[in-house]
C-alpha positions in Angstrom: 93.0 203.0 117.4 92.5 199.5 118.0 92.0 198.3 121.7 95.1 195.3 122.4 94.3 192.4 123.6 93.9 192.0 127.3 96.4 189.2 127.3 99.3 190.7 125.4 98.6 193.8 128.2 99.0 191.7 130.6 101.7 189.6 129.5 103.8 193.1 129.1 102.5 194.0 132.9 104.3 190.6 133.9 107.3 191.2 132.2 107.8 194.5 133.4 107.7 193.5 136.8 109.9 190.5 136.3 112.1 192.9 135.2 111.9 195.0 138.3 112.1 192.1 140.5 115.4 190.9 138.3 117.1 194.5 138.9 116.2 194.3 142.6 118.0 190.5 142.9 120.8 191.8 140.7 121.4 194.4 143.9 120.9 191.9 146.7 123.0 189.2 144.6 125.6 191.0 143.3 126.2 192.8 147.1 126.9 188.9 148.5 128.5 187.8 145.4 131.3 190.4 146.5 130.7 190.1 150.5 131.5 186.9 150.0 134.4 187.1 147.2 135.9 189.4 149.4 135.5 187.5 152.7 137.3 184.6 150.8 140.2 186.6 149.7 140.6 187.9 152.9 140.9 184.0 154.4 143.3 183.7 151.6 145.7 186.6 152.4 145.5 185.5 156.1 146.0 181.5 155.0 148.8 182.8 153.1 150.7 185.5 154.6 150.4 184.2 158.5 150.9 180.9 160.8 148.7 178.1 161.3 149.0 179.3 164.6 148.6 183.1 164.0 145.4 182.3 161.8 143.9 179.6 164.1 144.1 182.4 166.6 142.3 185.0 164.4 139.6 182.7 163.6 139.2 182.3 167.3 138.7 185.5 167.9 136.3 186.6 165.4 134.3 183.3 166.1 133.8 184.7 170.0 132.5 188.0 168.5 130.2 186.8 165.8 128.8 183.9 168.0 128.0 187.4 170.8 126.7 188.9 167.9 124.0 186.4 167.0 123.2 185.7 170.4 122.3 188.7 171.3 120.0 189.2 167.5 116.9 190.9 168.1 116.1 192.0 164.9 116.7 195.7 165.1 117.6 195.7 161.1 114.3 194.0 160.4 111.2 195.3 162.5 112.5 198.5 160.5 110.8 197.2 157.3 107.6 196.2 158.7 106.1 199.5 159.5 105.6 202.7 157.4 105.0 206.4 158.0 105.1 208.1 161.0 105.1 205.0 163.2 108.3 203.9 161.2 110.0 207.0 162.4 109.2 206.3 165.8 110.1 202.5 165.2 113.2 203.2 163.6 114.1 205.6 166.7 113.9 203.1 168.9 116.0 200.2 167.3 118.7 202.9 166.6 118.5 203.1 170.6 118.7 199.8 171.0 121.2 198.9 168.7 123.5 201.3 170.4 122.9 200.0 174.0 123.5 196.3 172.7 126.5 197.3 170.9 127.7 198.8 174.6 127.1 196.1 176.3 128.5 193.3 173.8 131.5 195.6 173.6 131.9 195.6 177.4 131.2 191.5 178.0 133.8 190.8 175.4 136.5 193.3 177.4 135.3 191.6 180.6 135.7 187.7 179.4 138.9 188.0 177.5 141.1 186.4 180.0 138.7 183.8 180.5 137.9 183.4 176.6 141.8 183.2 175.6 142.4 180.2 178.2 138.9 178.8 176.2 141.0 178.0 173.0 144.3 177.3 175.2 145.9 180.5 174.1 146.0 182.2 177.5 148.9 184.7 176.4 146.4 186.5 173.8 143.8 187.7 176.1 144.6 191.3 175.2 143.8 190.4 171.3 140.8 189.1 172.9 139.3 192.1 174.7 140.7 194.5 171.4 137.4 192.8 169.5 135.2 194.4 171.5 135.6 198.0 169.3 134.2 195.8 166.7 130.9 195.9 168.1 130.6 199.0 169.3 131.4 200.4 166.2 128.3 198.6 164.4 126.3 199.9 166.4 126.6 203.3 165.7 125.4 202.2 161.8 122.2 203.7 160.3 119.1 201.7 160.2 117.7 203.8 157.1 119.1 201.6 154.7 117.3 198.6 155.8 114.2 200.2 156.3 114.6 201.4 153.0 114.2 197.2 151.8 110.6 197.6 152.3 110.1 199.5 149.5 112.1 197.0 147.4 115.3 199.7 147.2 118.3 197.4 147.8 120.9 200.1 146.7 122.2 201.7 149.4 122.6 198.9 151.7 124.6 196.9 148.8 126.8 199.7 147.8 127.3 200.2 151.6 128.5 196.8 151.9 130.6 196.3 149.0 132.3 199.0 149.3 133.5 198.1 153.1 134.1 194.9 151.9 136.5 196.0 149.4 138.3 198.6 152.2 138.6 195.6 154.3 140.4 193.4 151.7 143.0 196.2 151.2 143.4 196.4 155.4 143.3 193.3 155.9 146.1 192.5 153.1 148.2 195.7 154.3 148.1 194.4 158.0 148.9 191.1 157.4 152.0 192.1 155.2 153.6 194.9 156.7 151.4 196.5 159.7 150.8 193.3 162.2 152.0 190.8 160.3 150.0 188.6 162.4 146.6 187.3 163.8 145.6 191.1 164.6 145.8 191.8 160.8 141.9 189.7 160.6 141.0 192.3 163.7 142.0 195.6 161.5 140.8 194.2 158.6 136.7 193.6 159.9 137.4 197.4 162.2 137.8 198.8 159.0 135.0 197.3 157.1 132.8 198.0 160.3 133.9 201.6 160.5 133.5 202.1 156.4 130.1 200.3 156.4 128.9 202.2 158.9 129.7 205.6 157.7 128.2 204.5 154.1 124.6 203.7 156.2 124.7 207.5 157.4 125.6 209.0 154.0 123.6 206.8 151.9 120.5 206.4 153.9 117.1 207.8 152.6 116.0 209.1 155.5 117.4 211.2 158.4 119.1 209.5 162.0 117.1 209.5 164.9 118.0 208.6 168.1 115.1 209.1 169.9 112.3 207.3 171.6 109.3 206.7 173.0 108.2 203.9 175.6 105.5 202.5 173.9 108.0 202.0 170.4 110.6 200.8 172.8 108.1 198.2 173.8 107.1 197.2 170.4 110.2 196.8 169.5 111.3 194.6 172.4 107.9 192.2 172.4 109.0 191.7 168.6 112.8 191.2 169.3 113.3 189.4 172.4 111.8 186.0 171.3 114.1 186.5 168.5 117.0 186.7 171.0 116.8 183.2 171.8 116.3 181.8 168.5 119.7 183.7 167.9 121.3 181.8 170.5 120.1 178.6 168.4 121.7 180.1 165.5 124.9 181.0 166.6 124.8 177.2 168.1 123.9 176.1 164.6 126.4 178.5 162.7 129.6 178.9 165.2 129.8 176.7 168.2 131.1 174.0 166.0 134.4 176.5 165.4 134.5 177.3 169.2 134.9 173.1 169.8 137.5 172.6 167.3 139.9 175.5 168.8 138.7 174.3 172.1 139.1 170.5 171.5 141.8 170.1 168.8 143.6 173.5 168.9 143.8 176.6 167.0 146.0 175.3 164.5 143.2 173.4 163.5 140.5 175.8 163.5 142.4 177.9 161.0 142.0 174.4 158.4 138.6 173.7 159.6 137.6 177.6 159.3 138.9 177.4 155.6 137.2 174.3 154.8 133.4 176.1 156.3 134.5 179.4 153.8 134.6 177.8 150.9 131.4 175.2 151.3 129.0 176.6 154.2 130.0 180.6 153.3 128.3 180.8 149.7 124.9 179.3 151.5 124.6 183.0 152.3 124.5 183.9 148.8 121.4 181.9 148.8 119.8 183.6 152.0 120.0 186.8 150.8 119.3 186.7 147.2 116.5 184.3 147.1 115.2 184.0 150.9 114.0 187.9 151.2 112.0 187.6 147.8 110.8 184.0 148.9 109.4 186.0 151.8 108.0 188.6 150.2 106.0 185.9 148.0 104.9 184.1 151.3 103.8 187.9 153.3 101.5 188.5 150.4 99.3 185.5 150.6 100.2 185.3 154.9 96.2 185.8 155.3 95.1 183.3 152.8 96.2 179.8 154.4 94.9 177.6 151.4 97.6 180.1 148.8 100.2 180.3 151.3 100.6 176.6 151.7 100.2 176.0 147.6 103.3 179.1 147.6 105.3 177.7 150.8 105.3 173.9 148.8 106.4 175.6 145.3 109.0 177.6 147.0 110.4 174.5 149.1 110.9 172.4 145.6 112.8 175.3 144.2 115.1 175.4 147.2 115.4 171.8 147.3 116.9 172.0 143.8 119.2 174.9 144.3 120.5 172.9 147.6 121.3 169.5 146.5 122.9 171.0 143.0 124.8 173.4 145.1 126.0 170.5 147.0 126.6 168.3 144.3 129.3 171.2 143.5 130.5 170.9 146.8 130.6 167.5 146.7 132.5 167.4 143.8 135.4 170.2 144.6 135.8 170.7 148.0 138.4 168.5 148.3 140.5 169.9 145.6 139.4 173.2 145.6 140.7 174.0 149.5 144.6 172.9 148.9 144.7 174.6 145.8 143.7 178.2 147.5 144.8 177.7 150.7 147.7 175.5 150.6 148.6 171.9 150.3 148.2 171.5 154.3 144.4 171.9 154.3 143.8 169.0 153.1 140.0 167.7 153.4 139.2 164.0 154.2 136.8 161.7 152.0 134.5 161.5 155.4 134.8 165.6 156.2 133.8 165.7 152.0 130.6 164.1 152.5 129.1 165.5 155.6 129.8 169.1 154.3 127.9 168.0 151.4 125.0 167.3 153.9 125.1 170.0 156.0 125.5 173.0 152.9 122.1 171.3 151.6 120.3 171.4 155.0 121.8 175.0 155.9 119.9 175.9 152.3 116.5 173.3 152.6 115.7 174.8 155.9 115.5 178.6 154.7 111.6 178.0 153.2 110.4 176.5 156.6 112.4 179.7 158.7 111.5 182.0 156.3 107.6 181.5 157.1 107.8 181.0 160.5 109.5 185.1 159.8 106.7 186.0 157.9 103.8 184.7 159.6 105.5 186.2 163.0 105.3 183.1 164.6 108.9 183.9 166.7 107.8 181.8 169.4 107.3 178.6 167.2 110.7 179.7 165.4 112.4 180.3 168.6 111.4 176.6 170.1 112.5 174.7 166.7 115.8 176.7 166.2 116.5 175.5 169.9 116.6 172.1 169.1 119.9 172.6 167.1 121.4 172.6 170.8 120.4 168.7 170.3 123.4 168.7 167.8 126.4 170.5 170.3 125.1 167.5 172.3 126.3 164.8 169.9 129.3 166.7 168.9 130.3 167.3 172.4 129.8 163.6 173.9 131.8 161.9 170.4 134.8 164.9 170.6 135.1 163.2 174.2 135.9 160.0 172.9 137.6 161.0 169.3 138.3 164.1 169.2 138.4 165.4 165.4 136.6 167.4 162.3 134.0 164.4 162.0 132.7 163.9 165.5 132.4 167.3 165.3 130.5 167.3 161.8 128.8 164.6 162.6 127.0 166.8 165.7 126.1 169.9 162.8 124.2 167.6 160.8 122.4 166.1 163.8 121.7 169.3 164.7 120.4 170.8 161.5 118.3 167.7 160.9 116.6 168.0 164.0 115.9 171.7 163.1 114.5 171.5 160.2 112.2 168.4 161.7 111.1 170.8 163.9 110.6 174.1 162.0 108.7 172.2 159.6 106.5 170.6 162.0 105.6 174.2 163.0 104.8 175.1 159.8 102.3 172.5 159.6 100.7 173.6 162.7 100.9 176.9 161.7 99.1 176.0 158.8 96.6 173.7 159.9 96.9 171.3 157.6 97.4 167.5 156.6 100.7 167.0 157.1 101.2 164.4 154.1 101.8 167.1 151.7 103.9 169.1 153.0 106.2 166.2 154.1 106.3 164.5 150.8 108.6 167.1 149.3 111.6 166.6 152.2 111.1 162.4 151.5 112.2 162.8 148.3 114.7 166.0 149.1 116.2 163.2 152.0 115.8 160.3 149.3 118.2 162.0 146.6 120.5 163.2 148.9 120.9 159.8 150.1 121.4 158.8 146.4 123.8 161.5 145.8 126.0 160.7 148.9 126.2 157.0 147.8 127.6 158.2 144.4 129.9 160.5 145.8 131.2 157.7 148.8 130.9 155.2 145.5 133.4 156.0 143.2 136.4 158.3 144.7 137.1 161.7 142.6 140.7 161.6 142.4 140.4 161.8 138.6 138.8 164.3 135.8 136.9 161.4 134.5 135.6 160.1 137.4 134.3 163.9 138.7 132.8 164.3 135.1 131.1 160.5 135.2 129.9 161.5 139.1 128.8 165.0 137.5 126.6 163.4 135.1 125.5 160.9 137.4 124.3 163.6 140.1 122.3 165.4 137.5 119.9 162.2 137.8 118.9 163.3 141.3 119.2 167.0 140.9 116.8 166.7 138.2 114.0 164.6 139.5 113.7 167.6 142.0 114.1 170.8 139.4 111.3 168.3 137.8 109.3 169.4 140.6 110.3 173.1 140.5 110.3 174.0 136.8 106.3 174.0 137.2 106.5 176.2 140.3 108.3 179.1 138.7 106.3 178.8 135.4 103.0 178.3 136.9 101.3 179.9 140.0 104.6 181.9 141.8 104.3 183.5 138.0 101.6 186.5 139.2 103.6 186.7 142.8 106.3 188.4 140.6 
């Protein structure tokens, strides 16, 4: 029998593990394709089926407990997937521990700040909806960290079918309590209890490995050391990702945080997408060659260029529809503004640019770095806070995000290139020309008006001049050396 060629064997090696890696994204992507299809509809019911006032409220709410929720972040669900063996089972132990004790506590703050929270957004006579949010976390935290330690051995499965199947529970709650239950702002409450409660049954039936609740002081403290740092860099996220929502109810009402909320689902919500199908493989690439620093910086460059592409075409997109896409599913009163339009479009492309940068900073475990650059977002609640003063409105308030997420990204990026000890002219030439053809596709967009078919299509084809002078720089990157990361 005739020897084949080394080549053609291992061309066939490369393209069996780029299939393996394409079923493993088709998990990961197709679990926050339907997290957030589902999310969305759920807005929609609520836009739809309740008041202004009634959703504005709702929004309010949830904002309080997800902004608790990422405040208090200390990366119980991913210290899980960096050890293996028996150390994992003691690791794993531990965060369960953890995780319960911060749910308890979250849980009990939220009861305790209700009053105080309701008078916050100006609606003093819905404290008691208030304090009902704190089951929500208490309930997470009874959910089985199996599933995510199961990630480190690339098996996405049971968290995804976990999550879509509580998303799709939710939607049906959520739909049922808005129509006939509630019929108002608590339907959004029973509709996230019930994806809560279905998600985390799913963790304990579908995990690969058996619950433990037990654990030792020295995992304890390995656990802590790893998370606490990340505690306050979740502070700086939930300033990056929520406080904006808290300053529109508390600033211009909750009647306009349920438009503003609607107007963040439908262009900062998909960024997610992104995060979770491309980030964890990203970061996989960057842990493998984490000890090499002349490979890691050639991978961290490739992998900027490809996220600089899928951001500014994903906000060319956004760019393009927002502004007719919002009316037509939520109704003709959320209407979006030509100045709201364009600074979305900035913001949804820094919210995705700035995942390479965080991403290694994760990797590297460099929390400390990550922590001090994610804290300069508080830079942007600043701005916001000081223009809201004088006009209050969706761009002073937009107008502090970007500022925010500028400075963020100037910063994590600047701790990459110390991480990395390197020149820094390389690794800054990429976000010139990122920042140079955003600049040119924001001039385009504030240019020529879309408020006609041809004009979108002539600005469609006119973007793709930009969008491609960076997937110029990415093609090479996927075809080239990220090839034999696969």
């Amino acid at each position: 029998m005739t020897a084949q060629p080394q080549s053609a064997a291992d061309e066939r090696a490369v393209h069996g593990r780029a299939r393996a890696w394409a079923a493993r994204l088709s998990w990961t992507t197709g679990s926050s394709l339907v997290e957030f299809g589902f999310r969305l509809l759920r807005t929609i019911v609520l836009s739809h089926l309740l008041s202004p006032t009634e959703f504005g409220v709702a929004v309010a709410i949830m904002s309080v407990v997800v902004t608790m929720e990422l405040a208090t972040d200390v990366g119980l669900d991913k210290i899980v997937v960096f050890y293996a063996g028996d150390r994992a089972r003691n690791i794993r132990g531990a965060a369960q521990v953890l995780q319960l004790a911060r749910g308890a506590l979250l849980a009990l703050a939220i009861v305790l700040l209700a009053p105080y929270l309701a008078r916050f957004f100006g609606t003093p006579q819905y404290s008691a909806s208030f304090a009902m949010a704190g089951a929500l976390p208490i309930v997470r935290a009874f959910a089985h960290l199996g599933v995510k330690e199961a990630l480190r051995d690339h098996d996405y499965r049971p968290d995804s079918l976990a999550v879509m199947t509580a998303q799709a529970a939710a939607l049906l709650a959520t739909y049922a309590a808005a129509a006939w239950w509630f019929q108002d702002h608590r339907a959004m409450l029973a509709g996230f209890g019930v994806e809560y409660l279905v998600y985390t049954f799913l963790t304990h039936l579908l995990s690969p490995v058996r619950l433990q609740m037990m654990a030792n002081m020295q995992s304890l403290k390995v656990v802590l050391r790893y998370g606490l740092p990340l505690a306050l860099n979740g502070i700086a996220l939930a300033i990056l990702s929520q406080v904006d929502r808290l300053m529109v109810g508390s600033f211009i009402g909750v009647d306009a945080l349920g438009r503003y909320a609607v107007i963040l689902t439908v262009a900062i919500a998909p960024t997610a997408i992104v995060g979770r199908s491309f980030a964890v493989p990203a970061g996989i690439m960057l842990a493998r060659t984490s000890n090499e620093p002349e490979k890691l910086r050639d991978v961290y460059v490739r992998i900027t260029w490809i996220f600089a592409t899928i951001g500014l075409a994903y906000a060319v997109a956004i760019g393009l529809l927002l502004d007719t896409v919002v009316p037509l599913v939520f109704g003709a009163s959320n209407q979006v503004e030509p100045d709201v339009r364009l600074l979305m479009v900035a913001i949804v492309f820094m919210r995705i640019y700035r995942l390479p940068p965080n991403g290694l900073l994760v990797t590297t475990g460099d929390t400390t770095r990550l922590l001090l650059a994610n804290f300069t977002a508080v830079s942007g609640l600043v701005v916001a806070v000081l223009l809201c003063l004088n006009h209050p409105g969706f761009t002073s308030v937009l107008t502090g995000v970007l500022a925010g997420e500028i400075v963020t990204f100037v910063s994590l990026q600047s701790c990459v290139i110390s991480r990395l000890r390197t020149d820094p002219w390389p690794l800054w030439q990429g976000p010139a020309l990122s920042a140079a053809m955003l600049a040119v596709v924001l001039m385009l967009l504030a240019a020529w008006p879309a408020n006609t078919l041809s004009t979108r299509l002539f600005l469609a084809a006119a973007c793709l001049v930009p969008v491609g002078a960076l997937a110029a720089m990415a093609v090479p990157a996927i075809r080239s050396r990220l090839r034999q990361f696969i």
